[in-house]
C-alpha positions in Angstrom: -9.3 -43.6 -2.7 -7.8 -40.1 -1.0 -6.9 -39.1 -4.9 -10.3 -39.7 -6.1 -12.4 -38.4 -3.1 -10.1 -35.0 -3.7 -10.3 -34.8 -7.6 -14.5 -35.0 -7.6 -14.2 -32.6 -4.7 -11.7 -30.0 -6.9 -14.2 -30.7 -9.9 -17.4 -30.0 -7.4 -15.9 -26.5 -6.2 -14.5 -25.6 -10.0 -17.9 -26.5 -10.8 -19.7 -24.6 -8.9 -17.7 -21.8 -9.2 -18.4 -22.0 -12.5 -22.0 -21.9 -12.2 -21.8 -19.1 -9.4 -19.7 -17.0 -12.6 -22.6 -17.3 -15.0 -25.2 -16.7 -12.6 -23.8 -13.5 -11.1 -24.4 -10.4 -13.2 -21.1 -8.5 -14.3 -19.3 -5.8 -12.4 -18.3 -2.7 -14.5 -15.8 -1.0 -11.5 -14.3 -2.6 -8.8 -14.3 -0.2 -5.8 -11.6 -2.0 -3.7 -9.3 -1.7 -6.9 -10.8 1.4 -7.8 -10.5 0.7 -11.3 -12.6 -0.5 -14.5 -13.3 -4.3 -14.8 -12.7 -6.2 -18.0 -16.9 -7.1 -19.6 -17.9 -9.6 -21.6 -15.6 -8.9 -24.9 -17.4 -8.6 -28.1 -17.1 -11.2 -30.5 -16.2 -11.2 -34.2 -13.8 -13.7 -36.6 -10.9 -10.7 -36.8 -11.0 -10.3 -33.1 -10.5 -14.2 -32.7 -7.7 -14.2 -35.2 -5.9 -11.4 -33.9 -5.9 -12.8 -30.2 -7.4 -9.8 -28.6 -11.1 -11.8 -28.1 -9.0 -14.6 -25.9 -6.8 -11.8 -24.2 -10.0 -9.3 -23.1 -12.3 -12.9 -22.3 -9.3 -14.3 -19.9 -9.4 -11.1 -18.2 -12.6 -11.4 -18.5 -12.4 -14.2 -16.3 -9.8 -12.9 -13.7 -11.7 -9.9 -13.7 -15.9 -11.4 -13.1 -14.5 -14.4 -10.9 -16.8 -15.2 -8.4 -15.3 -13.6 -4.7 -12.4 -12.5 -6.6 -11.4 -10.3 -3.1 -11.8 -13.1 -0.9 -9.2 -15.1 -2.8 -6.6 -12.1 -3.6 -6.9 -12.0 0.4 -6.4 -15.7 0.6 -3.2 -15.5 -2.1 -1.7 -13.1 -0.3 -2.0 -14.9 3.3 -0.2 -18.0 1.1 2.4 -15.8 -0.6 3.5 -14.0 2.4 3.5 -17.1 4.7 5.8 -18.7 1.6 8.4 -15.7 2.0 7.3 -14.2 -0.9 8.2 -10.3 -1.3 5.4 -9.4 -4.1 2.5 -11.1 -5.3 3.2 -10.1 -9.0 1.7 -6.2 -8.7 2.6 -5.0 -5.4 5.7 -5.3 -2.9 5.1 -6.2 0.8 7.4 -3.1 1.8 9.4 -2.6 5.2 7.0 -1.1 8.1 3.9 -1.7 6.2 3.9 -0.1 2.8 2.6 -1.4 -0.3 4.3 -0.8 -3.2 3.4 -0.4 -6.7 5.8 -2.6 -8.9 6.2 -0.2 -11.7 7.4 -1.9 -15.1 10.4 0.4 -16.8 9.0 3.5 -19.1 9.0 2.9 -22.7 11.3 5.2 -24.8 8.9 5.5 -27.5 6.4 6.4 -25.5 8.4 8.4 -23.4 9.2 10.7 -26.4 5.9 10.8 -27.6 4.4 12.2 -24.5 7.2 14.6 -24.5 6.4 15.8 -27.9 2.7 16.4 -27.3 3.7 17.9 -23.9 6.2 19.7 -26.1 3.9 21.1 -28.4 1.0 22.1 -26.3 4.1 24.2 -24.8 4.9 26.2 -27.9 0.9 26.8 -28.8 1.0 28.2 -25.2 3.6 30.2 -25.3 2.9 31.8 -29.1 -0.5 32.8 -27.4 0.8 33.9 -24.2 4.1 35.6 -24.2 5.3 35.3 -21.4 4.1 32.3 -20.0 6.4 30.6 -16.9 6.0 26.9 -17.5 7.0 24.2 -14.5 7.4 20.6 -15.1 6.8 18.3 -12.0 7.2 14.9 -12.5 6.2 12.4 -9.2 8.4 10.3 -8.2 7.0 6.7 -6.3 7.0 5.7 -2.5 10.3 3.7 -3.5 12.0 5.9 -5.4 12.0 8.5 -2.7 12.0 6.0 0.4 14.1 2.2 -1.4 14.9 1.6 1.8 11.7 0.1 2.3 11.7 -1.9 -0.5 11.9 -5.5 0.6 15.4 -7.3 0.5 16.9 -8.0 -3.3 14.4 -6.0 -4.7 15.9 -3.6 -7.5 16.5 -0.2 -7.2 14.1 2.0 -9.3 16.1 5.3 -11.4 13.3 7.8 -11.6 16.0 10.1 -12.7 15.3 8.6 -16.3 12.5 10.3 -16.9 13.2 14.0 -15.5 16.4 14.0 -17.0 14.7 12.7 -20.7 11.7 15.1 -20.6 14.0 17.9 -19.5 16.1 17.0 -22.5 13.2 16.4 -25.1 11.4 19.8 -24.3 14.9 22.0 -24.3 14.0 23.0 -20.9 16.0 24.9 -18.2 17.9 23.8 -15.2 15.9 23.3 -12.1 15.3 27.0 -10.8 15.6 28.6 -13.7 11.4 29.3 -14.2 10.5 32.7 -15.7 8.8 34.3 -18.1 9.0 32.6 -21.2 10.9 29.9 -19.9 10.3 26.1 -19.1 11.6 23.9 -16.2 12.3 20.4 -14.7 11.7 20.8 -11.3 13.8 18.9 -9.4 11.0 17.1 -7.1 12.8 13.7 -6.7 15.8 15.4 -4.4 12.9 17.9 -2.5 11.2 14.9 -1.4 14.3 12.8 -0.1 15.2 15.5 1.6 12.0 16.0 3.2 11.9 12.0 4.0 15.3 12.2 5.6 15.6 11.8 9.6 13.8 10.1 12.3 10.7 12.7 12.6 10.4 13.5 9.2 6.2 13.2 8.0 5.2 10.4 6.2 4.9 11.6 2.7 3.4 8.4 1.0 0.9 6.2 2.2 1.4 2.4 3.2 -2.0 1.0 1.8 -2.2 3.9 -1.9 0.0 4.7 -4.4 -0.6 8.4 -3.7 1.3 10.8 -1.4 -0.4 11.8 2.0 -0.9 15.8 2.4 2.5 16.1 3.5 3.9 14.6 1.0 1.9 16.7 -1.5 2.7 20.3 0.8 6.6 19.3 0.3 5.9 18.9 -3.4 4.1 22.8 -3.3 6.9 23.9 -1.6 9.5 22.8 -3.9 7.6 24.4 -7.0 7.0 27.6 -5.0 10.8 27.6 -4.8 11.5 27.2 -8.5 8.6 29.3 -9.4 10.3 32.5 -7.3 7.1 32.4 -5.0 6.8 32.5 -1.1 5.6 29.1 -0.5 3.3 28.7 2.4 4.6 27.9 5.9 3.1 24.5 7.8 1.9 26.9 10.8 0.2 28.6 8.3 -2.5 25.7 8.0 -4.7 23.8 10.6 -3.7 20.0 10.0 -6.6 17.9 11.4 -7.0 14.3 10.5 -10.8 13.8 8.6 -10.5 9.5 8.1 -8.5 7.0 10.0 -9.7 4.2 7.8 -8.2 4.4 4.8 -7.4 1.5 2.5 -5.5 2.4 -0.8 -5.1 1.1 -4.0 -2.2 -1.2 -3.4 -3.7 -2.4 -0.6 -7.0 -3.7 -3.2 -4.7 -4.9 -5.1 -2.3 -7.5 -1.8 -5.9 -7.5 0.9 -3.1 -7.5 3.4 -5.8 -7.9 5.8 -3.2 -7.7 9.1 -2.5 -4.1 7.7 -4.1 -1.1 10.0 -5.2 1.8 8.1 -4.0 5.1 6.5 -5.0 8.2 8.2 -6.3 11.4 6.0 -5.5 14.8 6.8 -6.6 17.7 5.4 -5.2 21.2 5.7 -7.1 23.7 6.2 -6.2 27.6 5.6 -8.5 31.1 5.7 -8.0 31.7 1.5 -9.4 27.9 0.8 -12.7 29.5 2.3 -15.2 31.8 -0.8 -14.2 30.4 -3.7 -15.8 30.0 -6.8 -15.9 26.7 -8.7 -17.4 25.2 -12.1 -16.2 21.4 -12.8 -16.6 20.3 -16.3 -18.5 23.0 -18.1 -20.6 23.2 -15.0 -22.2 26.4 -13.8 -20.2 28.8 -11.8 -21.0 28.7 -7.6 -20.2 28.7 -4.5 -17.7 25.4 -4.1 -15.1 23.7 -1.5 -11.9 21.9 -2.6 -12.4 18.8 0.1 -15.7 16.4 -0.6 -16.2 14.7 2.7 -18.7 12.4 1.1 -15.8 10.6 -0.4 -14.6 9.7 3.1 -17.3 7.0 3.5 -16.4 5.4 0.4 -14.1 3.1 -1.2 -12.0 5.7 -2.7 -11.3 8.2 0.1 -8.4 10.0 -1.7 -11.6 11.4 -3.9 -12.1 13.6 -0.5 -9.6 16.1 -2.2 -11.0 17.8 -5.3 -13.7 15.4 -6.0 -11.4 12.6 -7.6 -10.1 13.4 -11.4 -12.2 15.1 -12.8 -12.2 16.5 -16.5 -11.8 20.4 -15.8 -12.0 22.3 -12.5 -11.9 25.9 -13.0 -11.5 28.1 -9.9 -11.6 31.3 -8.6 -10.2 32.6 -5.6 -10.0 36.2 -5.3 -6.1 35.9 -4.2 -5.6 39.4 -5.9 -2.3 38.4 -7.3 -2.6 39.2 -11.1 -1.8 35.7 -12.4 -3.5 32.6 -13.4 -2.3 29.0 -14.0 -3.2 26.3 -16.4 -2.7 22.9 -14.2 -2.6 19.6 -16.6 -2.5 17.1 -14.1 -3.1 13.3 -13.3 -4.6 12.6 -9.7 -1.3 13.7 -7.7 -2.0 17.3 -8.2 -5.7 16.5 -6.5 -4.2 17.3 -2.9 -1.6 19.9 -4.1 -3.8 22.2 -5.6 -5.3 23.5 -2.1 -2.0 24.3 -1.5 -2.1 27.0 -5.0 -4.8 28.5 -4.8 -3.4 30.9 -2.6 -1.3 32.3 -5.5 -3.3 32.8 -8.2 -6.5 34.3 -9.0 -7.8 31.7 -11.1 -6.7 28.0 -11.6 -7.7 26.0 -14.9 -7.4 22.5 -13.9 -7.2 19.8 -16.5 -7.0 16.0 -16.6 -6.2 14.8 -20.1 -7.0 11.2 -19.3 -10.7 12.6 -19.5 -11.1 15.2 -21.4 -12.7 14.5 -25.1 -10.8 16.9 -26.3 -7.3 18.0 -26.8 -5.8 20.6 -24.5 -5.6 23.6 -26.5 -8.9 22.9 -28.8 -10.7 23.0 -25.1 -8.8 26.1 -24.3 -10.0 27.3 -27.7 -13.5 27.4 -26.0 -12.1 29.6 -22.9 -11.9 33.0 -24.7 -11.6 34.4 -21.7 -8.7 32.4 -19.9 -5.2 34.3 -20.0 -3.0 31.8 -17.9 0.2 33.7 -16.4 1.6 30.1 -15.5 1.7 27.0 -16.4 2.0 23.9 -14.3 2.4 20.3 -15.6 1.9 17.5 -12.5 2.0 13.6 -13.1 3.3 10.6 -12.2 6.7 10.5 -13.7 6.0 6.4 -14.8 3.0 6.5 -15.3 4.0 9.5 -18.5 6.5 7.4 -19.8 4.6 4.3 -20.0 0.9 5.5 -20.8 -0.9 6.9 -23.6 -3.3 9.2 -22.5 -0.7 12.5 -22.3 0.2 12.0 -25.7 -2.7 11.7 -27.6 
């Protein structure tokens, strides 16, 4: 009687859960995940036969069901009161943190990126004599910190990619930027060194896959180094916190809802004050590089620069004589405050949404002589996705 009283109740709630999925209307962007959810796929007889209708309609499903982030909250609650140390995407770190279960870069892509990257290089340089390129690739929370991975959980070896870029683009040693010349910086080391002792800053959030301001000043710094410029000091800054209630990425994607917030802080300095701005295409004006209407939404990290966009070309008025080309993913949002004092002009690109190829939208630029070049992106995320190498 217990059986059959719990199987119509099961087929009651699938049921109506069911209905409640029909009857809701379809959510294009998830702002707790901050990413793009799967729509109804479009049907044909080749899609059906191929797979890719049932694979796109049963995330489709995952993606449109009803409370979805009321019962990734619930999961969670289960997994971790089960022992569990991930819930599939995300490790339940030591002291807090959420981190991003990376899968392992793919070798073909790898190279492929490298090549374009590779490529874009020489066009640059054959333009620009002279050019001093810098490769930083971003290391993860855990591969800087694996000491708060949870127990048993393997090891990440971000080396991998430095060391296979460096190799595929015949670049220099670590320290060896100058003109004409191309370098790996390495930004792995910088950072564990920055992350060692009991006061060092926090230089990843708990609850985002990004770095905090600190973590992204330390990255500046060890470019400036390898770049043969005078990096900025902290004391040069004032550091005031603008958001103690930030939730991340990782954390849309556990709802570890015991977690207490991240904090924001930005840094302010006198020569992040009269700049000039245009952001894709956009007329030139009067512009700041922190939105603090970001800070009342879902994605707060969009507080620096304005969140990824296509092309943000500023000027400063440094006075320094040299420019830099920036192709970046959303790491280098919170860095590039830290450049601007160095250059006089900063072209800032994000190939993931540009229309365009780099150098064909640099073909419309006539005017844009870059002195420098700076390349700044996750180092998994280039040798596992597409978008650098198209």
């Amino acid at each position: 009687m217990f059986r059959h009283a719990a199987a119509v109740f099961v087929a009651l709630v699938l049921s109506l859960l069911a209905v409640l999925n029909v009857l809701q209307a379809d959510r294009s962007f998830s702002e707790h995940e901050n990413r793009y959810l799967q729509e109804f796929p479009a049907f044909s007889l080749e899609r059906l036969v191929s797979g890719t209708f049932g694979r796109e309609f049963d995330q489709y499903i995952q993606d449109q069901f009803p409370f979805r982030d009321r019962w990734i909250a619930l999961k969670t609650l289960a997994e971790r009161a089960a022992g569990r140390r991930d819930n599939g995407r995300i490790y339940f770190g030591r002291d807090g943190f959420l981190l991003v279960m990376d899968p392992e870069s793919d070798p073909d892509r790898l190279a492929r990126n490298s090549e374009a990257l590779r490529q874009l290089l020489a066009t640059l340089m054959t333009r620009h004599p002279g050019l001093s390129a810098s490769i930083l690739l971003v290391p993860t929370a855990p591969e800087v910190r694996p000491d708060l991975l949870p127990p048993h959980a393997p090891v990440p070896s971000p080396e991998f990619v430095a060391e296979s870029v460096r190799s595929l683009l015949g670049c220099e040693t670590p320290g060896a930027v100058g003109p004409g010349s191309c370098s790996v910086v390495d930004l792995l080391s910088a950072l564990r060194t920055a992350a060692a002792g009991p006061d060092a800053p926090s230089l990843y959030y708990r609850t985002d896959h990004h770095w905090t301001t600190a973590g992204a000043f330390e990255a500046y710094r060890a470019w400036a180094r390898a770049a043969g410029i005078q990096p900025s000091e902290r004391d040069d800054f004032e550091i005031r916190p603008v958001s103690d209630r930030f939730f991340g990425t990782t954390w849309s994607s556990a709802h570890v809802l015991s977690l207490p917030p991240d904090r924001i802080d930005a840094w302010t300095a006198p020569w992040q004050d009269g700049l000039e701005i245009r952001v894709q295409d956009g007329p030139w004006g009067p512009g700041s590089l922190y939105h603090p209407e970001f800070l009342g939404k879902k994605d707060q990290y969009a507080y620096f620069l304005g969140g990824n966009q296509a092309s943000v070309d500023i000027r400063t008025g440094a006075g320094t004589g040299r420019t830099l080309l920036l192709i970046r993913d959303s790491y280098a949002n919170s860095v590039v405050p830290f450049l601007v004092r160095h250059f006089d002009r900063l072209l800032v690109l994000d190939p993931r949404h540009l229309n365009v190829p780099v150098d064909r939208y640099l073909d419309g630029l006539p005017d844009f002589e870059p002195t420098d070049f700076l390349f700044l992106a996750r180092a998994s995320s280039f040798g596992r996705n597409s978008e650098f190498g198209r």
